[in-house]
C-alpha positions as CSV (number, residue, x, y, z in Angstrom):
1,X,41.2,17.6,52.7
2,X,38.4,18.3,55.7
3,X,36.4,15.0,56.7
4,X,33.4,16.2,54.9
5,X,34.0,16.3,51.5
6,X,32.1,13.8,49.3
7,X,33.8,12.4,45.9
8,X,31.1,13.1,43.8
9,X,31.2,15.6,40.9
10,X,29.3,18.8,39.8
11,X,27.1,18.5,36.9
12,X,29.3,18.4,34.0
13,X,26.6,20.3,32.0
14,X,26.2,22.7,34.5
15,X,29.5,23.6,34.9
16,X,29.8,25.0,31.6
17,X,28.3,28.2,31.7
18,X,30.0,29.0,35.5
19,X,31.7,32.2,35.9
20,X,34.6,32.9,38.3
21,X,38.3,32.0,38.3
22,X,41.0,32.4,40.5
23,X,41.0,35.0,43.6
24,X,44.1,36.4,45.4
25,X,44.5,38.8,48.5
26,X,47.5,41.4,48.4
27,X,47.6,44.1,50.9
28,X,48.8,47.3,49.0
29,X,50.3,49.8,51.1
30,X,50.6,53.3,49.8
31,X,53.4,55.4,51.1
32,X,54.0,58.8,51.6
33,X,56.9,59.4,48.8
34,X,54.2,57.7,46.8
35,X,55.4,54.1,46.6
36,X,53.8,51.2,47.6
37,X,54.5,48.2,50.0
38,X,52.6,45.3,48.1
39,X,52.6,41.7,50.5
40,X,50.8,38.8,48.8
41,X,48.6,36.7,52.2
42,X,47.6,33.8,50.5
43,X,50.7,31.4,49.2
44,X,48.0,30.3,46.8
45,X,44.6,31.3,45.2
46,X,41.0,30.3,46.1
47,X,38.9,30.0,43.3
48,X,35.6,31.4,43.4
49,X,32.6,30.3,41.0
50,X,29.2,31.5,40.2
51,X,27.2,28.1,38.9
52,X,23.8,29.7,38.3
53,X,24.6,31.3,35.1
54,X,24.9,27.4,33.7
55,X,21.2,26.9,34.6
56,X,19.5,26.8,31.1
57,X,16.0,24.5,31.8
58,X,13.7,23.3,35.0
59,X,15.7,19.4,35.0
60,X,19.0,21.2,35.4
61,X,17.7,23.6,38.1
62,X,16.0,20.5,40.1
63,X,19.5,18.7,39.7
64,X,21.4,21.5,41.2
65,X,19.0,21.2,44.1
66,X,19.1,17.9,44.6
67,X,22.9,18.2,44.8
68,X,22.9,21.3,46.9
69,X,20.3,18.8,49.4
70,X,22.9,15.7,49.2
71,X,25.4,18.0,50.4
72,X,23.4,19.7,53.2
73,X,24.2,23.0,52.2
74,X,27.8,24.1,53.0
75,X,28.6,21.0,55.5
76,X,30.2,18.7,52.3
77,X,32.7,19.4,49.8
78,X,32.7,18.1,46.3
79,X,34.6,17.8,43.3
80,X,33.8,20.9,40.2
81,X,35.3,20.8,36.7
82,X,36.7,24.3,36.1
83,X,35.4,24.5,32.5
84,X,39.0,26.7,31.1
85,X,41.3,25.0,33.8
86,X,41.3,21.5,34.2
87,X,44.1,19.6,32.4
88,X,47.9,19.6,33.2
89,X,48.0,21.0,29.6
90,X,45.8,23.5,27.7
91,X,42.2,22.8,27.9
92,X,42.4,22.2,23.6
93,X,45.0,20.0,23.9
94,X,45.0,16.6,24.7
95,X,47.0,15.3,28.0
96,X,50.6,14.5,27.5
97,X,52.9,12.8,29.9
98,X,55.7,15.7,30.0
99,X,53.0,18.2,30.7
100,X,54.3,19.3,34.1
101,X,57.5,18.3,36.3
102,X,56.3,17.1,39.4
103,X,59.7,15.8,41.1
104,X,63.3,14.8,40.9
105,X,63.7,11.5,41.7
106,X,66.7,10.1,44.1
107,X,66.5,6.6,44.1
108,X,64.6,6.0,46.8
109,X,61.1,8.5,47.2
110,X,58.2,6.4,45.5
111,X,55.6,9.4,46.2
112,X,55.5,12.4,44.2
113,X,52.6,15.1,44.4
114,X,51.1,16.1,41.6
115,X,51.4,19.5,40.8
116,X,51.0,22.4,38.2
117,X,52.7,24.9,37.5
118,X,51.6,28.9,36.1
119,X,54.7,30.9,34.9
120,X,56.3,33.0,32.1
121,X,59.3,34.9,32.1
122,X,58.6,37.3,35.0
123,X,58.0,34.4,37.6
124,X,55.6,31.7,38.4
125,X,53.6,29.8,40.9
126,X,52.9,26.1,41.6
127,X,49.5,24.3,42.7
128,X,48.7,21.5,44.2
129,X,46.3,19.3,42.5
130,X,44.8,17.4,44.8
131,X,41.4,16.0,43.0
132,X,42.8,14.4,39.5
133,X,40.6,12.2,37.5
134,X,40.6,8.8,37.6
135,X,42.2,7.3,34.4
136,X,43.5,10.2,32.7
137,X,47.5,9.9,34.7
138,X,50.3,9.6,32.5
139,X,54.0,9.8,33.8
140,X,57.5,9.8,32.3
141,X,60.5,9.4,33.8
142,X,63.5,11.4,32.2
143,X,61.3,11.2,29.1
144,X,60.5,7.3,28.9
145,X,56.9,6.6,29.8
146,X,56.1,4.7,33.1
147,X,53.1,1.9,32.7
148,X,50.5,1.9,34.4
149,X,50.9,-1.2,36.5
150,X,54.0,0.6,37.8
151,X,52.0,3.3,39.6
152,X,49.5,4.1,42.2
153,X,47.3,6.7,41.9
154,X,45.2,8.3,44.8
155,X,42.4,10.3,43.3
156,X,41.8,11.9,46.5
157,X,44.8,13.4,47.3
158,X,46.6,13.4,44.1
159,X,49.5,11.2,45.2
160,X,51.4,9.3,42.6
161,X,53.6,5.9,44.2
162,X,55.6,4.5,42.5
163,X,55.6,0.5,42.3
164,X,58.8,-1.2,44.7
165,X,61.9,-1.6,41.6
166,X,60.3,1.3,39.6
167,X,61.3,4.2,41.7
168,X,63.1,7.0,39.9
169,X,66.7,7.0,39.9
170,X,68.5,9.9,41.4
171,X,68.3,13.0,39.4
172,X,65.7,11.7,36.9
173,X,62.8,14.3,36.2
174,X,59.3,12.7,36.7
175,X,56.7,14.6,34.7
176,X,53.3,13.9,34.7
177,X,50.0,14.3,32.4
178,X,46.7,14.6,34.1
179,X,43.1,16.0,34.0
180,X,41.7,17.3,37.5
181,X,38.8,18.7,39.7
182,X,38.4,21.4,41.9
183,X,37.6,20.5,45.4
184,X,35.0,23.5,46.3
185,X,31.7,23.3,48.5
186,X,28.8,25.4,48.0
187,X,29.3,29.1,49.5
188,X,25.9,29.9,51.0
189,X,23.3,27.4,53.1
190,X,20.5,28.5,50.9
191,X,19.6,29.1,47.4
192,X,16.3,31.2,46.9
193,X,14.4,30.3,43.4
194,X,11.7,32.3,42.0
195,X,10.4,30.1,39.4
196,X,8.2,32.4,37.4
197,X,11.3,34.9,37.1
198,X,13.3,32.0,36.3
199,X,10.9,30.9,33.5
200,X,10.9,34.9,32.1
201,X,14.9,34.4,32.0
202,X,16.5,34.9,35.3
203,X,19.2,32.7,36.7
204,X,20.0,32.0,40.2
205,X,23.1,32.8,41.8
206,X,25.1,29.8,43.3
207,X,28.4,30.4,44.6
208,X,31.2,27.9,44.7
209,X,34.4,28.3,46.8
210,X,37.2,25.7,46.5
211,X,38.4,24.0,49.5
212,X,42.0,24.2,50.7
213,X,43.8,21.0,51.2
């Protein structure tokens, strides 16, 4: 993560009416028989958000500028809580250690990445979570929960380490339950407010783009 990215969260209560979600870029190639060449750039997806639309009253438009001025603009990043996506589970469900494999163990890494992974039966992707929350890990180890005093957590880059004597054994499956932020930084240096249209109903626009580690 770039040197200017500030651990501070999004306001919760403003993140709850954002709109946006994942974005991909494929080049499509058509052909002459009619086919197409498809080639997917980006290993992973960049999420994109739109914040404005989870401005409701003046206080929650004033705390938006206030944290678009602590973060001068574009130059920090910051943490966002993806209202639909931020649990190593279902958003409805509450954490569980098994949620996600993370790693095999072989008797000697301590450090595992967290990770989760999208798939079904035609294929899948995995993502590094970078930005967990503090206090919400839980691990297992081929099934058998890990304490907490046996693990290190690093919030900021999502590392688990394991305690020295508590390393997994070789071939055990470490899984891991978690909830998570978004690393993004605001996507434009200004944000333009008309406060009589905002008072008749209209909500400003402000763009969110996450951060690659």
């Amino acid at each position: 993560m770039d040197q200017g990215f500030h651990e501070v969260r999004f306001p919760m209560r403003l993140a709850l009416g954002t709109s946006g979600g994942p974005v991909r870029r494929t080049d499509i190639v058509s052909l002459s028989n009619g086919r197409e060449n498809r080639n997917n750039r980006w290993r992973d997806a960049r999420r994109h958000y739109d914040a404005g639309s989870g401005i409701r009253e003046i206080d929650d438009l004033y705390a938006v500028l206030a944290f678009f001025e602590a973060r001068s603009g574009q130059l920090h990043g910051f943490r966002f809580r993806d209202p639909v996506d931020f649990r190593s589970g279902p958003p409805g469900r509450a954490v569980m250690a098994g949620d996600q494999v993370i790693g095999t163990g072989d008797g000697v890494t301590a450090r595992f990445q967290l990770t989760k992974t999208y798939a079904d039966a035609g294929g899948g992707t995995v993502r590094d979570i970078v930005k967990p929350a503090a206090g919400t890990l839980l691990i297992s180890v081929n099934g058998a929960a890990v304490a907490g005093e046996h693990l290190a957590l690093d919030t900021t880059t999502g590392i688990v380490t394991f305690a020295t004597g508590h390393v997994p054994p070789a071939g055990a499956t470490v899984r891991a339950g978690f909830e998570f932020d978004v690393p993004v930084r605001f996507d434009t240096d200004r944000i333009d407010v008309d406060l009589a249209q905002f008072q008749a109903g209209r909500i400003p626009t402000i763009p969110l783009v996450e951060i690659r580690p």
